[in-house]
N, C-alpha and C positions, 0 to 999 in steps of 0.2 A: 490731974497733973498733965500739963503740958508735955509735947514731944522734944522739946528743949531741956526742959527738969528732966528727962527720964532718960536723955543721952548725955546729960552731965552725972545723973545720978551712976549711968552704967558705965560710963569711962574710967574711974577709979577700977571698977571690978577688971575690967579687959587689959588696963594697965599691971597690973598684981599677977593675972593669968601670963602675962608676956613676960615677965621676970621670974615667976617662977618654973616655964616652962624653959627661958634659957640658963637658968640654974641647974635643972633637972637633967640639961645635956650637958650642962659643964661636969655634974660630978659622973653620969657616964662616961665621959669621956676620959676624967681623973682613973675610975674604976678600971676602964677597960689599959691603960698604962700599968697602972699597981697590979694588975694580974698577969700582964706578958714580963714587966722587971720582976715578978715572984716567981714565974712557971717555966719560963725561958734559960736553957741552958745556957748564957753566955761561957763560961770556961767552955766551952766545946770547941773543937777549930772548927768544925764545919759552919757554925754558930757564928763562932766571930768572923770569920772572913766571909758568911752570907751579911752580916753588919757593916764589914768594913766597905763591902761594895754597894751597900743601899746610901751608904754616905758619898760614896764617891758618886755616884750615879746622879747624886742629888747636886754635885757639886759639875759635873759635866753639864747638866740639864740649866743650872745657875747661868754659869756662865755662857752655854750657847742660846739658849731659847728665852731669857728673862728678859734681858736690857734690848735685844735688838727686835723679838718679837711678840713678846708680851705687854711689852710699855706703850709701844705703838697702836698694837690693838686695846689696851686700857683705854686711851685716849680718845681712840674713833668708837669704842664702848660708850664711854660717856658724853661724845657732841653726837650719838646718836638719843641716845636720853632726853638729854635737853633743849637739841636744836630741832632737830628729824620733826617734821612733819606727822602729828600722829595720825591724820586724818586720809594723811596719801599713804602709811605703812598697813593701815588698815585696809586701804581702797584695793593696794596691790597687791598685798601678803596676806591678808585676811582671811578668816576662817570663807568668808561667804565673795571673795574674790574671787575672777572667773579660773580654770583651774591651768589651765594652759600658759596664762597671763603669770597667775602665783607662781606655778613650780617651774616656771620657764625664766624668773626674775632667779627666785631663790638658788635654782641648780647653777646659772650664768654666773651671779655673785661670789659664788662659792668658790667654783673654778676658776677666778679671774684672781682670788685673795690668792690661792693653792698654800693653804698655812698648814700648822698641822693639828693635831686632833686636842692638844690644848690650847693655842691659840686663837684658834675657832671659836672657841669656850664666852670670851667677854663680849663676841660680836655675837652670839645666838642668841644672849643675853639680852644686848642692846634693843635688837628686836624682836626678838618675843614678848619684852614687858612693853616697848612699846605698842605692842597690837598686833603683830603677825599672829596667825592662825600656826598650832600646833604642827600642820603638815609641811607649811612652806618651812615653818622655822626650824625643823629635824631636817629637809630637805637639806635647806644651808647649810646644817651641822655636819650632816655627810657627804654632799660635795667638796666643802675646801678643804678637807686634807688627801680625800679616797680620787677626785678628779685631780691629779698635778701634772700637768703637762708633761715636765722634765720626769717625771717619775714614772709615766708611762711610757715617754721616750725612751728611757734608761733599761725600764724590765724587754722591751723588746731587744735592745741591744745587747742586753748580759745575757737575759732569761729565754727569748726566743721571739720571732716577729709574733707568730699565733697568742701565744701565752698574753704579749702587750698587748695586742687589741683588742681580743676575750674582757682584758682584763679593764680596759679602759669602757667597750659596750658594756658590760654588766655594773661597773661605779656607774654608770651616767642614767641608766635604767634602774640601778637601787638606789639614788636617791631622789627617784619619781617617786617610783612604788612603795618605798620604807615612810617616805613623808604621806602620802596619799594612804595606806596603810591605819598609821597616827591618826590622821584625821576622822578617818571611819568609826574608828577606835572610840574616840574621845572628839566627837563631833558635836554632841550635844553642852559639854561641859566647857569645850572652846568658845563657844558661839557666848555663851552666858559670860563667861572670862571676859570677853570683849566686849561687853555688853555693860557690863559693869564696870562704868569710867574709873572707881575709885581703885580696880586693880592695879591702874598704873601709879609708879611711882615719884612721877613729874607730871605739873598740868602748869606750869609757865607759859608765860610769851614766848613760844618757838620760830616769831619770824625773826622778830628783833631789828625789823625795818630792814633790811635785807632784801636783797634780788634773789629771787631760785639761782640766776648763775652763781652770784655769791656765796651762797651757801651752799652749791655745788663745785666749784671751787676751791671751797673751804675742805671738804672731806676729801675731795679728790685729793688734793697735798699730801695728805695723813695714808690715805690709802695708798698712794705712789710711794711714800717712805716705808711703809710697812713691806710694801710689792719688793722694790730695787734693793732695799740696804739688806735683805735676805736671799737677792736672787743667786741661786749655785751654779757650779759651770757644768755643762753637759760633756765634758771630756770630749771633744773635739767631734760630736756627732750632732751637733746645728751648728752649724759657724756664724750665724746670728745671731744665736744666742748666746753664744762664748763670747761676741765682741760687744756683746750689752754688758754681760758679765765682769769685763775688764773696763766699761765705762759705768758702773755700778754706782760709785760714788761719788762722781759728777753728776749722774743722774739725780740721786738721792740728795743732794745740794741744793739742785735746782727747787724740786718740789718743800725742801724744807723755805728756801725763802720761798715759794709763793703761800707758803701759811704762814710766815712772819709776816709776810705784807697783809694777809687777809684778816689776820690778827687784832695788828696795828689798823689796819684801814677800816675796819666793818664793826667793831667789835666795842662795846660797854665794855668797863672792868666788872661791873655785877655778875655780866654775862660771863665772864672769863673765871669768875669766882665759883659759877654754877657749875660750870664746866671740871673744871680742879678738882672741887668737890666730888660730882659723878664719876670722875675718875678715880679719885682716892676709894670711893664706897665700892666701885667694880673689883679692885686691886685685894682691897679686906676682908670680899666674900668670899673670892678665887682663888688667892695664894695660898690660903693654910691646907685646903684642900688637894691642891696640885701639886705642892711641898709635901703633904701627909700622903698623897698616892704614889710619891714618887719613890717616896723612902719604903715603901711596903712593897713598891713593884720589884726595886732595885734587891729589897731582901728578899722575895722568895725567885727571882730570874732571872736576875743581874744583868750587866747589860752583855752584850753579844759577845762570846767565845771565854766569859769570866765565869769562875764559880760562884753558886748563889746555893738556896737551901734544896730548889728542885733544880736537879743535874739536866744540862742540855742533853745528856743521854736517853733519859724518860723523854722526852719533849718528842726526841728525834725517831724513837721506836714505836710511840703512840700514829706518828704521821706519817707512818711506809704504806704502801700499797695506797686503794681506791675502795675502801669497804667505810662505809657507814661512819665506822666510829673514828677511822682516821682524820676523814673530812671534818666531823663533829668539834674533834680534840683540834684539829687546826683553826676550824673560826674563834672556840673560845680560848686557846692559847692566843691566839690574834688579839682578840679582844682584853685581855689583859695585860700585855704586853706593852711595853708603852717603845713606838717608834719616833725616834727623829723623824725629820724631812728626809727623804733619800736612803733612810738607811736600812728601810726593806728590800731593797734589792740586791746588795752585798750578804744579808742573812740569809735571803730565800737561796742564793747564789749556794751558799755554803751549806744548807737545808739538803738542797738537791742533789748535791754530791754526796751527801749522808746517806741516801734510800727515799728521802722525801718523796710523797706520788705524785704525780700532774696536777688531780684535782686536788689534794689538801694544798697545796702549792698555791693555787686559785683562789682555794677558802680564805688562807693566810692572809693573802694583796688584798681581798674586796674587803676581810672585815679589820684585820690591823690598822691601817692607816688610818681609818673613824675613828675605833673606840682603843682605849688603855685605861687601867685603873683610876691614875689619879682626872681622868675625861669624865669617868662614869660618879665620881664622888663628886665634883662639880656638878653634873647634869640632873643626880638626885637632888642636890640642894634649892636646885630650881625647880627643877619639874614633879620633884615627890618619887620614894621608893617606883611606886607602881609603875609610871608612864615610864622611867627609865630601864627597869623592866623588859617593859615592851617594846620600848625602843633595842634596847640589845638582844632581846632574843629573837625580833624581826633581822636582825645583823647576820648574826648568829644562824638563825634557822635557812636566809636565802643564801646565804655564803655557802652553809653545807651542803644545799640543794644542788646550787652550779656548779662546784667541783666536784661531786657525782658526776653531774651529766658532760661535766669536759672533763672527768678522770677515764669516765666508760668512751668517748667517739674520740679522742686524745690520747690517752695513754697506753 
């Protein structure tokens, strides 16, 4: 038998294994419903009003983070899919790219979007399926939301000058070492990943007759909308940045026609079809998961100063002092938590006048702003229980280390 016969004969089988393996999570997922509406006190108040605010929280999160930062990163998801260059994302992000070159692209990238720890989510995506090596592409994931300029301006001016610049060196150094970390990790399984062209899920014409500036151009528009129509004001502490802040929308004007022109002017409608497309499939893999973690976060932690099912009182008696388990309990409260842009520093604010220590304080900033629930359910879907794993308890583990060490010469 031919190798033709025998990969026509085995495709039926692999077809049948793939329906009924998404069969098999569908009725998990029915099961695991039918057991929380059977076991779940709702007549409880504490119950229902942890419920009512996992809905509200979902409906805060709707309307601040979907349409103005999600949609736009969908978009630059999907023209990096099917435009991006797989051969330069390899050359520069790649597992076996020089490492200075990768984590020096990846951390810059990351810092320059400053989104937050779910809108991060469609861009790690973008590139990592197309060919980024595991360490640059974690690299990304924890620079843009853990490096945000205004967010490290911010904690120095509420929180204290020391605390922001601790806190700004130690994000720029974790997401060397958490990516470089990754890679060590799963160095040999990256390499093979990449190795094997059929992992990717686009193998198109990605010039499309196109100039590099053109299609640099092109993302750049997408990237400047994503940038400007979200940028917040610094409360009068850059005055540069507060008068970008009040030209916000002008700004973001601009860059939206120069991607209607580059639309209109460079662009197939095939191409624009591929596009839509990769954008719709980014949209259908991410929402239900960042919808479904938001509603579970909002029920057991609510959002900041509301009741939820764990009392910010526990939260706040676990993070006093500088001992071990304080610092612990702060990186993976962090890491569950799910933060807005900016709005770790109002919390910690209010933390700290609780009894909060210095160093849990520190654990908080480096590991919140990465990760939150409905981050780590997206990041599993991609990367597999395991490597997410490891990814959060590399967070996790260096977050608790440095607020030790700046809770004991600090505090």
């Amino acid at each position: 038998m031919s190798t033709e016969a025998k990969e026509r004969k085995k495709s039926p089988r692999i077809v049948k294994k793939f329906w009924a393996e998404k069969k098999n999570r569908a009725l998990t997922l029915m099961t695991g419903i039918f057991l929380a509406a059977y076991f779940i006190p709702f007549e409880q108040p504490r119950v229902s009003a942890a419920l009512h605010e996992a809905f509200l929280m979902l409906g805060e999160y709707a309307r601040k983070h979907v349409v103005l930062c999600l949609v736009p990163a969908f978009f630059i998801a999907g023209a990096v899919m099917v435009f991006l260059n797989q051969q330069a994302v390899i050359r520069y992000l790649g597992p076996d790219a020089p490492k200075p070159l990768a984590y020096g692209v990846a951390s810059v990238s990351g810092t320059i979007l400053a989104v937050c720890s779910c809108t991060v989510l469609p861009l790690f995506k973008g590139i990592y399926r197309k060919g980024a090596g595991i360490g640059p592409a974690v690299a990304f994931l924890y620079s843009g939301p853990a490096i945000n300029v205004l967010a490290i301006v911010l904690t120095a001016k509420v929180l204290g000058l020391q605390l922001g610049v601790v806190r700004a060196v130690g994000a720029i150094l974790f997401s060397i070492l958490i990516g470089l970390s990754m890679h060590l990790i799963y160095r040999g399984e990256d390499a093979s990943r990449v190795t094997n062209g059929a992992m990717f899920s686009y193998q198109g014409d990605e010039e499309g007759g196109r100039s590099l500036a053109q299609n640099g151009l092109y993302m750049l528009s997408m990237v400047g909308i994503l940038v400007f129509i979200n940028w917040a004001p610094a409360g009068g502490s850059l005055a540069v940045w507060d008068t970008i802040y009040r030209g916000k929308y002008i700004i973001t004007a601009l860059f939206a026609a120069l991607l209607l022109y580059s639309l209109v002017r460079w662009f197939k409608r095939s191409e624009l079809n591929d596009w839509v497309l990769a954008t719709r499939d980014f949209a259908v893999q991410i929402l239900p998961l960042l919808f479904g973690g938001v509603l579970v976060a909002g029920f057991l932690l609510g959002r900041p100063g509301h009741v939820a099912i764990i009392p910010e009182s526990w939260i706040s008696s676990l993070v006093g002092g500088n001992s071990f388990g304080a610092n612990l309990s702060a990186a993976v409260v962090g890491a569950l938590m799910y933060f807005a842009t900016l709005t770790e520093v109002p919390i910690m604010q209010g933390l700290l006048g609780a009894g909060m220590g210095k160093g849990p304080a520190l654990a908080l900033l480096l590991a919140g702003p990465s990760l939150s629930l409905p981050n780590l359910l997206v990041i599993g879907g991609e990367l597999g229980a395991k490597k997410t794993l490891t990814y959060a308890g590399l967070v996790v583990t260096f977050s608790t280390v440095v607020g030790i060490l700046y809770g004991n010469i600090f505090g």
